[in-house]
N, C-alpha and C positions, 0 to 999 in steps of 0.2 A: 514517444512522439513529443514533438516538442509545442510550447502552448503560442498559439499565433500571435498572442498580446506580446509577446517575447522579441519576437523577429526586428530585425532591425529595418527601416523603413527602404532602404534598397534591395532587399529581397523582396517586400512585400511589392515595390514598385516592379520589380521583374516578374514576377505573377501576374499583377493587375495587367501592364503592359502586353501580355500574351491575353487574358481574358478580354479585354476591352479590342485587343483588335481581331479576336476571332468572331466577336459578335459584330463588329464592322462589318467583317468581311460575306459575313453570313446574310446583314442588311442589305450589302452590293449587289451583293447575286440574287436575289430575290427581291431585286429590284428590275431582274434582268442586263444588270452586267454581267458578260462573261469572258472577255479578251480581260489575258492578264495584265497586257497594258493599261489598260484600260481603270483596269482595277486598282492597281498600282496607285496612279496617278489620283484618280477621286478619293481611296482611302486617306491620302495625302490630307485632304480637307478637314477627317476626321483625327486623326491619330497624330500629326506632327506636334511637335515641341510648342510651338504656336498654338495649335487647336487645341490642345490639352489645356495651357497657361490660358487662354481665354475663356476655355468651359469651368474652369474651377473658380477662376477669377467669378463669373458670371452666377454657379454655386452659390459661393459664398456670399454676394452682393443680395440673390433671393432669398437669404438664410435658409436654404433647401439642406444643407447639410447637420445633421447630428450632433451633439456636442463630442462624442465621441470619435466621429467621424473629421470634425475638426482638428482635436486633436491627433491622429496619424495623417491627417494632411503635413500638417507641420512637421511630424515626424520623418514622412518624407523628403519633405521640401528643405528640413536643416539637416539633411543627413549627410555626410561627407562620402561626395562619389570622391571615386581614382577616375573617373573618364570625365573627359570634355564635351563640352558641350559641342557637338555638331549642326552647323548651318543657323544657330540661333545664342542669344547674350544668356548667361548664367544665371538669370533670375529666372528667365524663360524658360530652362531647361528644369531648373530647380520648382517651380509652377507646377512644370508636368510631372515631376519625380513625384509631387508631393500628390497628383491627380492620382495616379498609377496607386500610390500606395495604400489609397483609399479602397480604389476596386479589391487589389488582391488583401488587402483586409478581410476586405467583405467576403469575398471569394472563400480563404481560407480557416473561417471564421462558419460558415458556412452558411451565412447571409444572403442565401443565394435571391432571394425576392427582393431587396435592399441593394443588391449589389444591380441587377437586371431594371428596378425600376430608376434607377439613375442611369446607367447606362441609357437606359429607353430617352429620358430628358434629353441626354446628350445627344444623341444621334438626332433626335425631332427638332434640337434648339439649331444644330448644325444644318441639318434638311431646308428651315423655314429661314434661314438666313443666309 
């Protein structure tokens, strides 16, 4: 098995990415959304390139993050994708890479309380705003 501290921050950003938006999606519906358009669309608020870049931006601003956790932001954030960025500017995309890689840090690290009570911030700081 291979040691999480290892992975390189675009994998770790392809984990988080799928953790953070199953727990979105978990929050929508049990908010009573249930058309999947519907869902679609308000997930958008939470999980876009933009929502991500401004939650972590917003993180790091409350020093809510770890120093550890700081660093795989970065990790993230300066890791050399192959894709482009879609519907938003490369710092923005690179923001949320470095969001993402946080979670599945946490996630595959098995952080699972650390990983849940920041997602919990996100989704409340996203809700009241």
């Amino acid at each position: 098995m291979i040691d999480p501290k290892l992975i390189n921050g675009i994998a770790l950003a392809f984990d988080g990415d799928a953790v953070y938006s199953m727990y979105v999606r978990r929050h929508l519906i049990l908010q009573g959304l249930t058309k999947p358009q519907a869902l679609h669309h308000v997930a958008t608020k939470y999980v876009s390139a933009k929502a991500q870049a401004m939650l972590i931006a917003q993180l790091l601003a409350e020093d809510l993050l770890r120093e550890e956790e700081t660093l795989i932001y970065k990790r993230g954030r300066n890791a050399n994708s192959h894709t482009k960025a879609k519907n938003t500017d490369v710092v923005t995309y690179r923001m949320s890479t470095g969001f993402e890689a946080v979670l599945g840090y946490l996630h595959l690290t098995n952080q699972l309380a650390r990983m849940e009570e920041l997602i919990d911030w996100c989704i409340a700081y996203i809700d009241k705003n």
